[in-house]
C-alpha positions as CSV (number, residue, x, y, z in Angstrom):
1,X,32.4,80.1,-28.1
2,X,30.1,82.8,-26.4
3,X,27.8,81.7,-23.6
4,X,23.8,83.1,-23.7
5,X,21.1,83.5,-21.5
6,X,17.5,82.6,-22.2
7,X,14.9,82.6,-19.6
8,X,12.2,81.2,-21.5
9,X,8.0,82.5,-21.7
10,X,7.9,85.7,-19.3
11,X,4.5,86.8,-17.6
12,X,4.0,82.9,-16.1
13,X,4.8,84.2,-12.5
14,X,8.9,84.1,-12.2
15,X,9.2,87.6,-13.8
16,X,11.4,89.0,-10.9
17,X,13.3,85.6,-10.8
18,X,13.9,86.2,-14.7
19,X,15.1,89.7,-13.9
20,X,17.2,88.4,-11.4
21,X,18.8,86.2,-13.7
22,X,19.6,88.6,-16.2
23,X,21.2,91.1,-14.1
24,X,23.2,88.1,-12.9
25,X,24.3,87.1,-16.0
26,X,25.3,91.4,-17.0
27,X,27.8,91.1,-13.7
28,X,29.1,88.1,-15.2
29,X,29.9,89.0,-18.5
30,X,27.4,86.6,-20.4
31,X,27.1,87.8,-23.9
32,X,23.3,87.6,-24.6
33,X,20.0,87.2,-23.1
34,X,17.4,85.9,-25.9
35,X,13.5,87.0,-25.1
36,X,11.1,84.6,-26.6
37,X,7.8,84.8,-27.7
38,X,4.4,82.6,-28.5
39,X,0.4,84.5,-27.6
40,X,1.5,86.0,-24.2
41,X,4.0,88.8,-23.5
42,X,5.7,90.0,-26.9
43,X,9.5,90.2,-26.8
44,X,9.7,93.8,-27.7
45,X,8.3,95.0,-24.0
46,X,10.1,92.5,-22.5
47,X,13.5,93.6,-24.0
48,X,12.7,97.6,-23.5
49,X,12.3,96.5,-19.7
50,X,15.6,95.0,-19.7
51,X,17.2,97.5,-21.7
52,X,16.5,99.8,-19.5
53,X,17.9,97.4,-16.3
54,X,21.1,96.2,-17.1
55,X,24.5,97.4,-18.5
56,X,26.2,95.2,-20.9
57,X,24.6,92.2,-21.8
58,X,23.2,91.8,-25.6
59,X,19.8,91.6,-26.4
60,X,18.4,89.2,-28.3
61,X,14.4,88.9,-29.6
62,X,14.6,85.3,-30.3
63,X,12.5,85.7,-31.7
64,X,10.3,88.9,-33.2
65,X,7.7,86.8,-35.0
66,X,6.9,87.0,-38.5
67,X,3.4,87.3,-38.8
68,X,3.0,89.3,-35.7
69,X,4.0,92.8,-37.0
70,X,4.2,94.1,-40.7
71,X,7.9,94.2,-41.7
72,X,7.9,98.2,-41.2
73,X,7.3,97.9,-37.5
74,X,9.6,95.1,-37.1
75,X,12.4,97.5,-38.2
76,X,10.5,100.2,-36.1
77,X,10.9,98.3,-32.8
78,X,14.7,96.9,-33.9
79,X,15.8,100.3,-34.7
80,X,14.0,101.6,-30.7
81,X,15.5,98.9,-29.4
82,X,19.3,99.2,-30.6
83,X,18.7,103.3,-29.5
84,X,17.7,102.9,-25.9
85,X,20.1,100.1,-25.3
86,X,22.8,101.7,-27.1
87,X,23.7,99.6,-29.5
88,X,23.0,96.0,-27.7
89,X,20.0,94.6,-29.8
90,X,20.1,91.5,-31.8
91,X,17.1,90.6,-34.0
92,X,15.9,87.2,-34.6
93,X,13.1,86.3,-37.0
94,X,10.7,83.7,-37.4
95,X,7.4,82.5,-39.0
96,X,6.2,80.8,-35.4
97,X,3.8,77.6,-36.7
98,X,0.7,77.3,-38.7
99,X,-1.3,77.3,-35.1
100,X,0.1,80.4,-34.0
101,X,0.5,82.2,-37.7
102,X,-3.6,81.4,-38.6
103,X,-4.6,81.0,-35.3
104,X,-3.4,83.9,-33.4
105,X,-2.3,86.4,-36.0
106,X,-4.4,85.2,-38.6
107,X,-2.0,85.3,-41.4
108,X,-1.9,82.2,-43.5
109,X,0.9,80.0,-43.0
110,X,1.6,79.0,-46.7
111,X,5.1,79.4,-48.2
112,X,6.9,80.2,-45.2
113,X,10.6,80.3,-47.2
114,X,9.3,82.8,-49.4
115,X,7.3,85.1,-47.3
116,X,10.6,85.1,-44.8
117,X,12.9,85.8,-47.2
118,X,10.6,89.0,-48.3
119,X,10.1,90.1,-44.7
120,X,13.9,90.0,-43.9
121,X,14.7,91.4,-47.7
122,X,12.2,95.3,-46.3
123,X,13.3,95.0,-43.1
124,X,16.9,94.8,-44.0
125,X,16.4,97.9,-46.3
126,X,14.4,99.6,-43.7
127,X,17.7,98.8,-41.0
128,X,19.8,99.9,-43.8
129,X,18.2,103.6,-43.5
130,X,16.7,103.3,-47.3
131,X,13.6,103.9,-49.0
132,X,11.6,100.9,-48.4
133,X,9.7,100.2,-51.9
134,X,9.0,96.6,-52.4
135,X,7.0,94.6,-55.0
136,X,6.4,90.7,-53.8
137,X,3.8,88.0,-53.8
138,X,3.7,89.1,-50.2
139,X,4.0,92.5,-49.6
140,X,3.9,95.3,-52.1
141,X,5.1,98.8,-50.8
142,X,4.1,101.4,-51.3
143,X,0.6,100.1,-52.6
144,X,0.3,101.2,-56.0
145,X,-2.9,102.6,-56.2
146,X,-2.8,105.3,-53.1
147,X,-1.0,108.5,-52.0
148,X,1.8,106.2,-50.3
149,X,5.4,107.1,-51.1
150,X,8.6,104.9,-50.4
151,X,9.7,106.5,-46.7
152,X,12.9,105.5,-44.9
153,X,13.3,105.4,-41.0
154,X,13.3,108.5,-39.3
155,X,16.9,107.5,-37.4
156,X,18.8,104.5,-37.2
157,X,21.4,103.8,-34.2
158,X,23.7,101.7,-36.0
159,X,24.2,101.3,-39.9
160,X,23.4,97.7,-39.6
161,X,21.8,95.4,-37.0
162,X,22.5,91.6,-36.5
163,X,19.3,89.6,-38.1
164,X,19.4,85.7,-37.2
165,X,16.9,83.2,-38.6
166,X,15.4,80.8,-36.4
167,X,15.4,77.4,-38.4
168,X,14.8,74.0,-38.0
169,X,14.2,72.0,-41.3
170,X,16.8,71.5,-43.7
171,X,14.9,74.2,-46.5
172,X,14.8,76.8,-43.7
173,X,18.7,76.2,-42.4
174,X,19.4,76.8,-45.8
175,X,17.3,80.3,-46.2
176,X,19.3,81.3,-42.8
177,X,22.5,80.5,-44.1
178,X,21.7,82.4,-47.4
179,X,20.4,86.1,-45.9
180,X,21.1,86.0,-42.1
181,X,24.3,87.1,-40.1
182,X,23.1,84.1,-37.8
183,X,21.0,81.1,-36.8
184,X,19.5,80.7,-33.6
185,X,18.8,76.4,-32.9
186,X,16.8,74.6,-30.0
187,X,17.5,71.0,-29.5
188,X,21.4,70.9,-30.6
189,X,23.2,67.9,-30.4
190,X,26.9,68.6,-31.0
191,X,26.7,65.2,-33.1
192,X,23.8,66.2,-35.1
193,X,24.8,69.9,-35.5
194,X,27.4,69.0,-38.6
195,X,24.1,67.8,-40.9
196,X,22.5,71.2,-39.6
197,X,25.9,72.7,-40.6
198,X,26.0,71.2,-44.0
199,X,22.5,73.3,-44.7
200,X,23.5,76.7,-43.1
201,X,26.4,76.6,-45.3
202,X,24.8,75.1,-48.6
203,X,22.5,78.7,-47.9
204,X,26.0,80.6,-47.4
205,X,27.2,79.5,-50.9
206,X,24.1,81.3,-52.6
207,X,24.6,84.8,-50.2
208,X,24.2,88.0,-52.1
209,X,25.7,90.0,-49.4
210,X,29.2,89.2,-47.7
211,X,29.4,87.7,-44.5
212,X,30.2,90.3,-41.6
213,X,33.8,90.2,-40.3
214,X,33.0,87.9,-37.3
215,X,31.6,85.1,-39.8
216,X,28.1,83.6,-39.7
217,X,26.7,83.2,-36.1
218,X,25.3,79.9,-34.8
219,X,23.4,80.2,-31.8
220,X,22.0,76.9,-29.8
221,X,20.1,77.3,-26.9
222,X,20.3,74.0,-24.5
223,X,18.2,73.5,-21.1
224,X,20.3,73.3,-17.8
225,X,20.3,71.6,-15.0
226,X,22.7,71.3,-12.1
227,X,23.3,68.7,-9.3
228,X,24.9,65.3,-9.2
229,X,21.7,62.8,-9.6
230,X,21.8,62.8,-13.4
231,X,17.9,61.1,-13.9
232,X,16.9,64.3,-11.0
233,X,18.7,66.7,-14.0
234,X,17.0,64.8,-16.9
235,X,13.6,65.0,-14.9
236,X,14.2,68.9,-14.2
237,X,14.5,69.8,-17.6
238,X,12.4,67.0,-19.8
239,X,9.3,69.2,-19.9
240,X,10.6,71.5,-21.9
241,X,12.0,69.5,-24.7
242,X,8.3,67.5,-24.2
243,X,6.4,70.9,-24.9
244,X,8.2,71.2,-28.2
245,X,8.5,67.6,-29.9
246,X,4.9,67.0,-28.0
247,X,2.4,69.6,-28.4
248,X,4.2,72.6,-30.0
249,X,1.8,72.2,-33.4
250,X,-0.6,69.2,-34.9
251,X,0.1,66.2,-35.3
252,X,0.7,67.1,-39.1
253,X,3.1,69.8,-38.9
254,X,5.2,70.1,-35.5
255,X,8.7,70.9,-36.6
256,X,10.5,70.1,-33.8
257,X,8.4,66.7,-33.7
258,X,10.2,66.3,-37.3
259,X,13.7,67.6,-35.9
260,X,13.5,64.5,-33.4
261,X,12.9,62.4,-36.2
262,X,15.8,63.2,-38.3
263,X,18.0,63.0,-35.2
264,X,16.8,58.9,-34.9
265,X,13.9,59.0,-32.5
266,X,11.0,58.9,-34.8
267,X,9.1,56.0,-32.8
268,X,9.9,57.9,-29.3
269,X,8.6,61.1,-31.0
270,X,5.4,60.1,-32.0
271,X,4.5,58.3,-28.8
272,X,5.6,61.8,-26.8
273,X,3.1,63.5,-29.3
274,X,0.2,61.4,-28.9
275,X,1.0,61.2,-25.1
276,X,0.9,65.1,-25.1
277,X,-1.9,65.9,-27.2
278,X,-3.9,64.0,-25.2
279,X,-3.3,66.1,-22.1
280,X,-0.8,63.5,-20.1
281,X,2.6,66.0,-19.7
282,X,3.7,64.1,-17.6
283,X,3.6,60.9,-19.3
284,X,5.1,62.7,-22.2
285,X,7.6,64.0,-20.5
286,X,9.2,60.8,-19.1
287,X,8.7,59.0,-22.5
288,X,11.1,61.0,-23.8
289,X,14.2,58.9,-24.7
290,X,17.2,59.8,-21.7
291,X,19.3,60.1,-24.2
292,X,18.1,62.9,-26.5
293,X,17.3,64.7,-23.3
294,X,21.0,64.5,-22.5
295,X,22.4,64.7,-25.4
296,X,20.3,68.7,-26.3
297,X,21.2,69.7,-22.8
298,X,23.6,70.1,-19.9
299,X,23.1,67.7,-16.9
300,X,25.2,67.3,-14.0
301,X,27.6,68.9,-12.1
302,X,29.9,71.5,-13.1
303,X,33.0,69.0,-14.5
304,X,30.4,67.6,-16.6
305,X,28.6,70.5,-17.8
306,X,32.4,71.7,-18.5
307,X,33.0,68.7,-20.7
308,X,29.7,68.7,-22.3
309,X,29.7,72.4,-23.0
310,X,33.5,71.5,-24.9
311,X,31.2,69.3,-27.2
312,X,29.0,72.2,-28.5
313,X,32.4,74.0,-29.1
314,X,34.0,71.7,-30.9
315,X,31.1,71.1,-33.3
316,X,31.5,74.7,-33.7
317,X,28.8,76.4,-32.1
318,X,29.9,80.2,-31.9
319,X,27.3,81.2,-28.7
320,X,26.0,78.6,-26.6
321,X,22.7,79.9,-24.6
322,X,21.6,78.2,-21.4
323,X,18.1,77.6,-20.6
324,X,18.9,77.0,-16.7
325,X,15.6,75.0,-15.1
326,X,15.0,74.2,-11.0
327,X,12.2,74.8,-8.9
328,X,12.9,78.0,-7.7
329,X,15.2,81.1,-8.7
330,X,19.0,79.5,-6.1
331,X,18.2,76.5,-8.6
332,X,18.3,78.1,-11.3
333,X,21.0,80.9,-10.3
334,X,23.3,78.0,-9.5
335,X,22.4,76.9,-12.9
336,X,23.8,79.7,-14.5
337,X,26.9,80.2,-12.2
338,X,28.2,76.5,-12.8
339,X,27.6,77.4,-17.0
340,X,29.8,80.7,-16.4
341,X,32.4,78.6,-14.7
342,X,32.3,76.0,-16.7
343,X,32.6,78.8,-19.7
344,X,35.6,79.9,-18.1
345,X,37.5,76.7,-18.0
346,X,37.1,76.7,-22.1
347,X,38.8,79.7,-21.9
348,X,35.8,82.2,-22.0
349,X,35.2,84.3,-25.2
């Protein structure tokens, strides 16, 4: 099992401690950082700017959203990215919510499945250095009725690049599993993960194209926090998972709202959802139930993390990404240091 870095949203004022972090985690042989994005910096400039400041490290966009860019300049920015970092670039796709989709982008949310599995089908082909011609209920290229002409990229880096799915619902695992290399999860429980599994490889039993030679990736990020009090750690971290089950989406469609359901909290999520949409973070935060915060992260001190983190890799999780959360940046550098030893004591990589 690999280990990952994600910093979470940039441009909220801890840019420099994000940079920090990542150059941290290049010296000490982390495998990935993951750049995120919602309605404030995009991924893409993020991970240029990063390219361009460490070594080693992968880059992830987890994730390039769907109905942000037209496919074309997904594979535009994938292929710019794998040049100037020389081969480091992972792409993740994914549709984002019907808020952010209609709100945002205004792109209608409807049939998510089908419009990803279109997207990733032209990107692919565009990665692949082939003519992209495509005729969908989505997209249609080149448009029929114009001077258009099926182009291919101008230059490609590498003859393939790694796409991962970000998926939550069972229909969606099961997309991932079916035309990604990987699958990139928030909120992992090591328990839960073998239903999740059951989906991704339901979708791997329908592939068209084989499986690369290091298998189908599964990539769970998990919030971090290090120190002895283990209610301090829970604290630290519980806004994050409150963001997501709370007031990421409506109160009709909020998938990770859902994903907390399945998992056996269905009373707890609805009260952090009402709790959340009504302004009261806080509230919502300590109404989450201890043990789903403990159980989708690392808490505690390094022996702990270390047996915690031997969970995830037993389930079978092939790169486990740290969200490391304190109130300043020696917080959350200590953070990532006890997840790199504790990586090492599992025998690294």
């Amino acid at each position: 099992m690999r280990l990952g870095l994600s910093c979470g949203f940039w441009g909220q004022g801890r840019d420099e401690d994000n940079l920090a972090l990542v150059r941290r985690a290049d010296e000490l042989g982390v495998d990935v950082v993951w750049v995120a994005e919602a309605y404030g910096p995009d991924s893409v400039t993020i991970l240029s700017y990063l390219a361009a400041q460490t070594e080693r490290i992968g880059l992830g966009a987890g994730v390039m959203q769907i109905p942000a860019r037209t496919p074309a300049a997904t594979a535009m920015a994938a292929v710019s990215l794998d040049s100037l970092s020389k081969g480091r670039f992972r792409l993740g796709l994914g549709v984002s919510g019907p808020q952010v989709s209609e709100g945002w982008h205004g792109v209608r949310f409807a049939k998510p499945l089908a419009r990803t599995r279109e997207y990733a089908e032209i990107v692919r082909t565009a990665l692949r250095h082939r003519p992209v011609s495509h005729e969908g209920e989505f997209f249609t290229l080149p448009l029929p009725d114009g001077p258009g002409k099926a182009l291919r990229l101008t230059h490609v880096h590498r003859p393939s690049i790694p796409i991962y799915l970000a998926a939550v619902g069972p229909k969606n695992l099961e997309l991932a599993g079916e035309i990604a290399e990987g699958w990139l999860g928030v909120f992992v429980a090591p328990d839960f993960f073998a239903e999740q599994r059951e989906h991704l490889e339901a979708g791997m039993r329908r592939r068209a194209d084989p499986l690369p030679d290091g298998g189908f990736q599964t990539d769970a990020t998990v919030a971090l926090a290090t120190g002895e009090d283990l209610e301090a750690c829970a604290r630290t971290v519980s806004p994050y998972p409150a963001l997501y089950v709370g007031g990421m989406g409506s109160r009709e469609h909020n998938f990770y709202n859902q994903l907390a359901c399945r998992m056996g909290y269905e009373r707890e999520a609805q009260q952090v959802q009402e709790l959340y949409l009504d302004r009261r973070w806080a509230e919502a935060a300590a109404a989450l139930p201890p043990q789903f915060v403990d159980d989708t992260s690392l808490l505690g001190d390094v022996d702990r993390i270390t047996e915690r983190m031997r969970r995830y890799q037993d389930a079978g999780i092939t790169t486990l990404t740290v969200a490391p959360w304190g109130t300043d940046l020696e917080a959350r550098m200590q953070g990532l240091e006890a997840a790199v030893e504790a990586h090492s004591r599992l025998g690294g990589a």
